[in-house]
C-alpha positions as CSV (number, residue, x, y, z in Angstrom):
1,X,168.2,80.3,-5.3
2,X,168.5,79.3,-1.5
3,X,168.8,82.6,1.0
4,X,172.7,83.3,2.0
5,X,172.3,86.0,3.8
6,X,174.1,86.8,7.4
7,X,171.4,85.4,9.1
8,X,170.8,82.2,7.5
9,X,171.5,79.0,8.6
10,X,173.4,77.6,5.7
11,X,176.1,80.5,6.6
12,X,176.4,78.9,10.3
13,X,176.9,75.5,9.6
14,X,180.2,74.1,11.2
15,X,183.6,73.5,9.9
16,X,185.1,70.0,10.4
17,X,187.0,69.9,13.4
18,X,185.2,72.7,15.4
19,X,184.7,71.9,19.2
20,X,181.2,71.1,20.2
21,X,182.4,72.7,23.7
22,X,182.0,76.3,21.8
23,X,178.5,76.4,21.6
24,X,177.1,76.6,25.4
25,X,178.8,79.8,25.9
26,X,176.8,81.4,22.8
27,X,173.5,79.9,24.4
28,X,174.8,81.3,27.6
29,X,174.9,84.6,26.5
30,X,170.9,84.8,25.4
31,X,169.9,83.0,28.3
32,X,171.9,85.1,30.9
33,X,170.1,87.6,29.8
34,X,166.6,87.1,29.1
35,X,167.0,85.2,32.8
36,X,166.8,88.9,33.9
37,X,162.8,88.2,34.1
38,X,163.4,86.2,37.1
39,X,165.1,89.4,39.2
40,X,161.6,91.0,38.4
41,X,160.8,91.0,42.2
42,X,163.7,94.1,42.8
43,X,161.1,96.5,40.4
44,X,158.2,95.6,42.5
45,X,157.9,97.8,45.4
46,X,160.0,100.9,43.5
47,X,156.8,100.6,41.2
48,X,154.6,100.4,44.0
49,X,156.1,103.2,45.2
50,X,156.2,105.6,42.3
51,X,153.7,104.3,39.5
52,X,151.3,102.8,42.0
53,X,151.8,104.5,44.8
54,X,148.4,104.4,46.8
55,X,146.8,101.7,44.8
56,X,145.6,98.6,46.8
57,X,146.7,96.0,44.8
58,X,150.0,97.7,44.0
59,X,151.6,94.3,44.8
60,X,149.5,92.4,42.5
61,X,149.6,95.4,39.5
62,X,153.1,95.7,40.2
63,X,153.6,91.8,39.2
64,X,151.2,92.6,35.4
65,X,154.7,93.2,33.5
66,X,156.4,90.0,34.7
67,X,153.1,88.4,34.8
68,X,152.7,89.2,30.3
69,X,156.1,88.8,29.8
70,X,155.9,84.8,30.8
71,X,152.7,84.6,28.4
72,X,154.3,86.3,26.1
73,X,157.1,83.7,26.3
74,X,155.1,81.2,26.0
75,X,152.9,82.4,22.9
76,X,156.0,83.8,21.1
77,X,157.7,79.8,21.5
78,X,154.5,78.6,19.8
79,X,154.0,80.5,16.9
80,X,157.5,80.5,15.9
81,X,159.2,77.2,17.1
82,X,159.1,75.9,13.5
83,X,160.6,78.7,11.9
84,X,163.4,79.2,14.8
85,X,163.9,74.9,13.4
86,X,163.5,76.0,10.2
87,X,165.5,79.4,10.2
88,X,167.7,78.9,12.9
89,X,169.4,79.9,15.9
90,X,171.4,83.2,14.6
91,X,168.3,84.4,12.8
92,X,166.0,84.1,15.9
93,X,169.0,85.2,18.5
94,X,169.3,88.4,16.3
95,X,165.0,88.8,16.8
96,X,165.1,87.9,20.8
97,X,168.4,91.0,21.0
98,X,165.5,93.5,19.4
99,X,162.8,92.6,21.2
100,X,164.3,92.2,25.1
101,X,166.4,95.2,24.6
102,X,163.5,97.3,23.1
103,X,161.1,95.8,26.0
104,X,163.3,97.8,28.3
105,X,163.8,101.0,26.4
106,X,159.9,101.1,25.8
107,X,159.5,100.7,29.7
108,X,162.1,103.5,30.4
109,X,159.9,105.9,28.5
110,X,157.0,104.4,30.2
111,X,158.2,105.5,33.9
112,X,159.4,108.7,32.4
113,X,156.0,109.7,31.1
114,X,154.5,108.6,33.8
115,X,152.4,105.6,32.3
116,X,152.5,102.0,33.8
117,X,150.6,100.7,30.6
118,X,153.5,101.3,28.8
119,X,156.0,99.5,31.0
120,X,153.3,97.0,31.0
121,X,153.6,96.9,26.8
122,X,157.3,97.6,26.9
123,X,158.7,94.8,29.4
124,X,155.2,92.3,28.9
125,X,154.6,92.5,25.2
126,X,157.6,93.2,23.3
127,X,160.5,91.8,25.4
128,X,158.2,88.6,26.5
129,X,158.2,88.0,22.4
130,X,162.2,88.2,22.9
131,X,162.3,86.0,26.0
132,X,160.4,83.5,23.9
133,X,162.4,83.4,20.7
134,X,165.4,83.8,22.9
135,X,164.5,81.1,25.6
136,X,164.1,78.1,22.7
137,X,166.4,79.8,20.1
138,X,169.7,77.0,20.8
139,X,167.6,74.0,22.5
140,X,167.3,72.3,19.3
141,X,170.9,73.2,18.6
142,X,172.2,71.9,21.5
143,X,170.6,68.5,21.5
144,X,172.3,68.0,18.1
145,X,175.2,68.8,19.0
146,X,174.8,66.4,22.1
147,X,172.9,63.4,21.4
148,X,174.5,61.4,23.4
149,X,173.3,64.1,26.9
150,X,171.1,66.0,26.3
151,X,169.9,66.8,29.8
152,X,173.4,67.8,30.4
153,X,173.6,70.1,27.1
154,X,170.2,71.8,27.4
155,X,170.6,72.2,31.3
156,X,174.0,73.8,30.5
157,X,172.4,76.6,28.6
158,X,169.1,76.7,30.5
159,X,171.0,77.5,33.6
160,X,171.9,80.9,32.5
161,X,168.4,81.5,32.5
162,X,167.6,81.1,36.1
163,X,171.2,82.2,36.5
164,X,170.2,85.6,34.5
165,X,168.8,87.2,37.9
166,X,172.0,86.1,40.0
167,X,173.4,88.8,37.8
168,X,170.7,90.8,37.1
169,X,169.3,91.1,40.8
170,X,172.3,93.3,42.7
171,X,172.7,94.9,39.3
172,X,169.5,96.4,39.0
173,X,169.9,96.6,43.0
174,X,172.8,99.1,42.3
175,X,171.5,101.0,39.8
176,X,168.3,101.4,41.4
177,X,170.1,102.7,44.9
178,X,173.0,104.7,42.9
179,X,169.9,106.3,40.5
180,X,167.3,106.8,44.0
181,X,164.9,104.6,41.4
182,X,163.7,103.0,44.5
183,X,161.4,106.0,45.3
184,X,162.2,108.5,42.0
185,X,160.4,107.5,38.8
186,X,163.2,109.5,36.7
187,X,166.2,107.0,38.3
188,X,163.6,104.1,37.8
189,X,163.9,104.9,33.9
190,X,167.8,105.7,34.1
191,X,167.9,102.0,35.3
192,X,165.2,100.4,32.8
193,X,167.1,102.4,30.1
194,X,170.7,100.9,30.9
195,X,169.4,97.6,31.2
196,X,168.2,97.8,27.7
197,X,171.8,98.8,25.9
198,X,173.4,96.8,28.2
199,X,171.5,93.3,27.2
200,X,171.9,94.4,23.8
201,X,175.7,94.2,23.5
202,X,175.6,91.3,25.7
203,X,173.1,89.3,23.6
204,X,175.1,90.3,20.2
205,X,177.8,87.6,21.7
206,X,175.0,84.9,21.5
207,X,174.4,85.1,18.0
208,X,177.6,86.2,16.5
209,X,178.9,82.6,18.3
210,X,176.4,80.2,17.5
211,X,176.9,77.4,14.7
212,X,174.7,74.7,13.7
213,X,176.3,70.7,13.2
214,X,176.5,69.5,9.1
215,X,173.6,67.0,9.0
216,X,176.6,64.1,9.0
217,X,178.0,65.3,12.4
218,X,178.3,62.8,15.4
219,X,179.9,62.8,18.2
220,X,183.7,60.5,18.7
221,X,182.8,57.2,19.5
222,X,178.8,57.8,19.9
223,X,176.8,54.9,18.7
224,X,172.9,56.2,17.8
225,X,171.9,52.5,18.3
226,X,172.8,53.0,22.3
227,X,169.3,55.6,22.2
228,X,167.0,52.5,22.3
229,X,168.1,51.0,25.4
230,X,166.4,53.3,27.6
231,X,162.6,53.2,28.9
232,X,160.8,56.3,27.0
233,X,163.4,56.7,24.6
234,X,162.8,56.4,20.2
235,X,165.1,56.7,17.4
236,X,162.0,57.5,15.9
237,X,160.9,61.0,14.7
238,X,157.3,62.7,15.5
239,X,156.0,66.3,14.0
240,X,155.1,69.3,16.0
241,X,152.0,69.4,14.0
242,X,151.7,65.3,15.4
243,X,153.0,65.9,18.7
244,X,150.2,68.3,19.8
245,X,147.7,65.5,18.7
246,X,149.5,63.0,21.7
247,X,148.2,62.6,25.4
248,X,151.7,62.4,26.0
249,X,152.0,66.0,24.9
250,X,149.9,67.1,26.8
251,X,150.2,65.1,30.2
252,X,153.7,67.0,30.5
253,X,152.4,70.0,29.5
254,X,150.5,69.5,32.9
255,X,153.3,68.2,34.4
256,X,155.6,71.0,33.4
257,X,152.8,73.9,34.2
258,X,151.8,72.7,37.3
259,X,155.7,72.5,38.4
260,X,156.2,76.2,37.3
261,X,153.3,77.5,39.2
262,X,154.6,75.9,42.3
263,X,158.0,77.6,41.7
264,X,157.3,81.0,39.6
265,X,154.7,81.9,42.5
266,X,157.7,82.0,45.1
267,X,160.5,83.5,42.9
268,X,158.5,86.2,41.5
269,X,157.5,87.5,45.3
270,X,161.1,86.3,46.6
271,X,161.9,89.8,48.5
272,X,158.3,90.6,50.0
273,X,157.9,86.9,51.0
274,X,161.0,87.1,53.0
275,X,160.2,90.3,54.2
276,X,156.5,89.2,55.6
277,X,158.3,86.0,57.0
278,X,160.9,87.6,58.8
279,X,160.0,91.0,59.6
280,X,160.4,91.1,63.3
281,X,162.0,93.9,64.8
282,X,164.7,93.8,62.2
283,X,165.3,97.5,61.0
284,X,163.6,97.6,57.7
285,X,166.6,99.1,55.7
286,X,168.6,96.1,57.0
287,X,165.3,93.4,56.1
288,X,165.3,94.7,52.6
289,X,169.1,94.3,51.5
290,X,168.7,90.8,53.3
291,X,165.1,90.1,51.0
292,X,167.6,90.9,47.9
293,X,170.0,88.7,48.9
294,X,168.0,86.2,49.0
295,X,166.4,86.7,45.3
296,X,170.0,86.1,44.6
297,X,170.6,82.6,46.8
298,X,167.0,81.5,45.2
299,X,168.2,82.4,41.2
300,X,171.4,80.5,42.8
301,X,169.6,77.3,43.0
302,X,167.2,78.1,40.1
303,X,170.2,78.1,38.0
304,X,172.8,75.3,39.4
305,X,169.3,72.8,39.5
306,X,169.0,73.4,36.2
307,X,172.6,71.8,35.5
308,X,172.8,69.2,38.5
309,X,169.2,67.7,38.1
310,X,169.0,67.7,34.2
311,X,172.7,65.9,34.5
312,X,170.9,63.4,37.0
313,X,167.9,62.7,34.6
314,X,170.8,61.6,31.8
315,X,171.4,58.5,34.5
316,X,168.4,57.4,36.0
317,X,166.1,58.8,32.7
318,X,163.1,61.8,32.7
319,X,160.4,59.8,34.4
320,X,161.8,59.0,37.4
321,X,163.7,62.5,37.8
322,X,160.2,64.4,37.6
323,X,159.2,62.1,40.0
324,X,161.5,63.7,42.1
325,X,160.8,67.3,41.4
326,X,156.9,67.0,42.1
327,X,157.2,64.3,44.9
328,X,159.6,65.9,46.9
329,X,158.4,69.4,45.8
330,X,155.0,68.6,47.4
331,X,156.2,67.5,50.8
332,X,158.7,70.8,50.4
333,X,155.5,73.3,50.5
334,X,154.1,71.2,53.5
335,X,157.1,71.7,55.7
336,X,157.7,75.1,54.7
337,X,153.5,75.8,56.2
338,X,154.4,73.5,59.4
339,X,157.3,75.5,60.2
340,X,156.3,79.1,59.3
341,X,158.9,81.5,60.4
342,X,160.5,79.4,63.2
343,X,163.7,78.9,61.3
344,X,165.2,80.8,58.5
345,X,167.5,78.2,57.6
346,X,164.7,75.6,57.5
347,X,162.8,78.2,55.1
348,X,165.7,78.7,53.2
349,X,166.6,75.0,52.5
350,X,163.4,74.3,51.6
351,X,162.7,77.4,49.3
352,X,166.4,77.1,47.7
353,X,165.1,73.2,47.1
354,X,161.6,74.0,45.7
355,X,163.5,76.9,43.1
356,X,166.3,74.3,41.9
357,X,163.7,71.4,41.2
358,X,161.5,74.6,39.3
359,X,164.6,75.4,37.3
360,X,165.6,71.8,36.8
361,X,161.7,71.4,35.4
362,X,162.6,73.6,32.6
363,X,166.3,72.5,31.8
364,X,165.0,68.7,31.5
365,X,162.2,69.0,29.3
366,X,163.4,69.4,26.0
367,X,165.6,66.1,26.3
368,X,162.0,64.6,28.0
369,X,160.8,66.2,24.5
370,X,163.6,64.6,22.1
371,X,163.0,61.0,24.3
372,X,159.3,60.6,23.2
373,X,159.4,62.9,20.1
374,X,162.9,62.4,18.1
375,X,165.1,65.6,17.3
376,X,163.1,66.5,13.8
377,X,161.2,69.4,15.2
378,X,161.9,69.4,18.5
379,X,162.4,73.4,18.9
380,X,159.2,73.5,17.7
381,X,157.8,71.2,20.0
382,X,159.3,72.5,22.7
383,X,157.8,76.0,21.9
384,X,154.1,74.6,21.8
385,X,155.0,73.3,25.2
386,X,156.1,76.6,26.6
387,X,152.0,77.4,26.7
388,X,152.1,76.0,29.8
389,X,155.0,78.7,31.6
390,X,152.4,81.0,29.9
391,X,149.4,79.5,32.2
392,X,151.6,79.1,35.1
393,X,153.1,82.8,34.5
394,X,149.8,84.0,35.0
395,X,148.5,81.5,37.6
396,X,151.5,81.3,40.0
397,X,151.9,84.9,40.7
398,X,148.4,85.6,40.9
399,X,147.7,82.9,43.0
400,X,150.4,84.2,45.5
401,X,150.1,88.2,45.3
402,X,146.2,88.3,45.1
403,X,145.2,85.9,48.0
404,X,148.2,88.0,50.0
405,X,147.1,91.6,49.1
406,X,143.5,89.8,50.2
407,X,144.8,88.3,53.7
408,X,146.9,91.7,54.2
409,X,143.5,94.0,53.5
410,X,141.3,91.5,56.2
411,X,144.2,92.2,58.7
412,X,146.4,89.2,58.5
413,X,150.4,89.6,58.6
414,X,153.8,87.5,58.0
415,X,153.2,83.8,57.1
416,X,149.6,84.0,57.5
417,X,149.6,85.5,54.4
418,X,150.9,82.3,52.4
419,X,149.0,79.6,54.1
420,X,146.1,79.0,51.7
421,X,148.9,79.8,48.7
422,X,151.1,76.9,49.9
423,X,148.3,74.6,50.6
424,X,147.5,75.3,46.7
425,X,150.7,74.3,45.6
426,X,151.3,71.1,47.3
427,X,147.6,70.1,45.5
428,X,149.1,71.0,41.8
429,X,152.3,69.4,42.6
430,X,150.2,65.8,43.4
431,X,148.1,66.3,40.1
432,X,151.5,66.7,38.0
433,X,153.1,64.3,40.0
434,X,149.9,61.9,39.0
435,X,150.1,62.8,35.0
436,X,154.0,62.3,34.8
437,X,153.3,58.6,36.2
438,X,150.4,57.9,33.2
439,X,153.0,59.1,30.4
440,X,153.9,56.2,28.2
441,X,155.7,55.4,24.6
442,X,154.4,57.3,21.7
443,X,152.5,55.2,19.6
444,X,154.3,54.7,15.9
445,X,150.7,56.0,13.9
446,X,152.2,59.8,14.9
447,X,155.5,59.0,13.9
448,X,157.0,60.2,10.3
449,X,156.4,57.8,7.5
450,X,159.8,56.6,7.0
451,X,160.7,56.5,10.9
452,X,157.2,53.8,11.3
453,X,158.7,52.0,8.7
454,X,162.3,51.5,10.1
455,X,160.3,50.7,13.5
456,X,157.9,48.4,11.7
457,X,161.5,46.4,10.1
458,X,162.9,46.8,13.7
459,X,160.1,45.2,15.1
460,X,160.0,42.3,12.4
C-alpha cells in the first residue's frame, strides 16, 4: 500500500480549479530564507573580532562557514535531487526547515562555548544540507506548473534567494548592534540563536503551501507542440543518471561554476571590499553602516536579476542570454580594475550589474536544464549541477580573501588588494563564455526509450 502520510506527495496533489499563481509565494518562503547565506558578509568581522580575534587570516577563516555551507549545497542537491523528484517538495521543504534552523542553533552554541569549529559544523555542515534540499526543493515544481515560462517561474522563486540577504542583512545588522554581537561573543549567539527560530516559523509557510499539478494538468490555452519551435529546446525526456553522461551537462556545469565564482567572490566580501575601496578619511563608524548598505543594494540586484534576466531568456532563449551574463560580465571586471576607486557610482553600477547577471545565472538554469533535458527528472538534474556552486563556493571566496589577506600582509591597501582577483575573474568569465557557445542539442541515444521513439516517428 502506497505511503499517505502528511508528507507525501500524493497528499499534495492539486484540486481542479486551484490557481497556479499560489505556488511562488510557498517557494518564496524557503528561498527567502535560506538566501540568508548571501548576508554572510555582516558575521565576518564580529567573528574576526571575537572568535578570531588576532589570527592573520581572520578574514579568510572568517569566510570557512559560508565557504562549507555553498559545498554543502551543492553535495546535499546531488545526492538527493531524485528523491526531492521522487518524494517531493513538502517532504524535502519539511527536511531544509530542520536543517537551516538547526545550522544556526548549533552555531549559537558554537560562539557561546567559545568554539569556531562548531559554527563551522553548525552553519557549513548542517544548514548547507538545508540550503541544498531547500534551494532545489520547488524547481521541478514550478516548471510544471509553468511550462509554458519557465525562466519566468523559476526566476520568480529563485529571486528570494538572492533576495534572502535584502532581509536578512539589516536584520542581522540590528540584532547584532542591539545584542553588542559586533564585539561580544554572548550577543553574537543571541543573534545566531534568533535567526534560527525565526527561519523556522518562516520556512513552515513554505511547506504547509506547496502543491504539486495532477499528471493531466496544463495550462489554458497552452499548446506542448509550441516547445519545438525554439533552438535548444526537446519535448523529449533525458535521465539524471543519462544526463551526467552528456558534454552538454557538463559544458554548463562550467558555464554556471565559472559565472558563480565571478559573482560569489564579490558578494561574500561585499562590506570589506567597499570598505578597502573607499576608506578615505570617511569616519570608520560612518564607512561601515555605508559597507552594509551596500550588501543590501548588491542582494538588491542579486535578487531583481534573477526575475528580469530569466524573464528575458523566455524571449530571446538560454544561449544567447548567457551570452550576456559572461560577455558583458567580463568586460564588467575590466572596468571596475581601470577605474579603481575613482567613482563610487561607476563601482556601484558595475558591481550591482556583475551581482544581477550572478543571480540571473542561477534563476535561468533549470529552464536551460528542462530545454536540453525534458521535465522527467529535472530536480534531479538540476541538483547534480549544483556541484558546480559547490566548486565556485570554495573557489570564489578563496580566490578573493586569500590573495587580499596576502596583498594586505606585503603592505598593499584599498583597490590594490583586488587587482590580481579581478584580473582572475574576467579570464573564467571568457572560458564560460567559450563553453556556453560549444553547447548543442542532446543527442536522442540519452533520451528515454519511448521519448527516441516519438522523436524517431517525428523525424520520419
Amino acid at each position: 500500500m502506497a505511503e499517505t502520510g502528511f508528507l507525501d506527495r500524493a497528499r499534495i496533489v492539486a484540486p481542479p480549479g486551484r490557481s497556479r499563481w499560489l505556488i511562488p509565494p510557498a517557494a518564496l518562503a524557503i528561498h527567502l530564507s535560506i538566501g540568508q547565506a548571501y548576508a554572510w558578509s555582516v558575521f565576518k568581522d564580529p567573528l574576526g573580532a571575537t572568535l578570531l580575534q588576532g589570527s592573520k587570516y581572520a578574514g579568510t577563516l572568517s569566510g570557512l562557514p559560508f565557504n562549507l555551507a555553498i559545498v554543502m549545497l551543492g553535495v546535499s542537491a546531488a545526492l538527493f535531487g531524485t528523491k526531492v523528484d521522487h518524494k517531493g517538495p513538502r517532504w524535502a521543504m519539511v527536511i531544509a526547515t530542520v536543517c537551516f534552523s538547526a545550522g544556526f542553533l548549533i552555531a549559537a552554541a558554537g560562539v557561546a562555548l567559545g568554539q569556531f569549529w562548531l559554527v563551522v559544523l553548525g552553519y557549513g555542515f548542517v544548514g548547507g544540507i538545508g540550503l541544498g534540499i531547500g534551494y532545489i526543493s520547488p524547481v521541478s515544481t514550478l516548471i510544471k506548473w509553468f511550462p509554458d515560462k519557465p525562466g519566468m517561474a523559476t526566476g520568480l522563486a529563485i529571486m528570494g534567494f538572492g533576495g534572502g540577504a535584502l532581509i536578512a542583512s539589516p536584520w542581522s545588522s540590528a540584532m547584532l548592534t542591539a545584542f553588542g554581537g559586533s564585539k561580544s561573543p554572548g550577543g553574537l549567539a543571541q543573534t545566531f540563536l534568533l535567526h534560527g527560530i525565526g527561519y523556522a516559523v518562516f520556512m513552515s509557510l513554505g511547506w504547509l503551501l506547496i502543491r504539486v499539478p495532477a499528471d493531466d494538468w496544463r495550462p489554458a490555452g497552452w499548446d506542448p507542440a509550441s516547445v519545438r519551435a525554439k533552438p535548444l529546446v526537446t519535448t523529449a525526456n533525458v535521465s539524471a543518471a543519462n544526463a551526467v553522461k552528456t558534454p552538454q551537462f557538463w559544458l554548463l556545469w562550467v558555464v554556471l561554476c565559472f559565472n558563480v565564482t565571478a559573482g560569489i567572490g564579490i558578494l561574500e566580501r561585499a562590506a570589506p571590499i567597499y570598505q578597502d575601496f573607499f576608506r578615505g578619511d570617511t569616519p570608520a563608524k560612518t564607512l561601515t553602516a555605508i559597507a552594509a548598505g551596500f550588501v543590501s543594494i548588491l542582494s538588491l540586484a542579486n535578487m531583481l536579476g534573477r526575475f528580469v534576466w530569466s524573464s528575458v531568456s523566455d524571449v530571446i532563449g538560454r544561449k544567447n542570454i548567457y551570452r550576456f551574463y559572461l560577455g558583458v560580465g567580463a568586460i564588467l571586471y575590466l572596468v571596475l580594475e581601470l577605474a579603481g576607486n575613482s567613482s563610487k557610482a561607476v563601482f556601484l553600477i558595475c558591481a550591482m550589474l556583475i551581482l544581477s547577471f550572478y543571480g540571473a545565472g542561477f534563476a535561468t538554469v533549470p529552464a536551460y536544464l528542462r530545454d536540453l533535458f525534458g521535465t522527467y527528472e529535472v530536480g534531479a538534474i538540476h541538483g547534480r549541477l549544483l556541484t558546480a556552486w559547490s566548486v565556485a563556493g570554495v573557489a570564489g571566496p578563496f580566490i578573493v580573501d586569500f590573495i587580499a589577506d596576502e596583498q594586505k600582509a606585503a603592505g598593499l591597501s584599498g583597490t590594490a588588494l583586488y587587482h590580481l582577483s579581478f584580473r582572475i575573474m574576467i579570464g573564467l568569465l571568457v572560458v564560460g563564455f567559450v563553453c556556453n557557445e560549444l553547447i548543442k542539442p542532446v543527442a536522442a541515444k540519452f533520451q528515454e526509450p519511448s521519448t527516441v521513439a516519438v522523436a524517431d516517428r517525428e523525424a520520419a
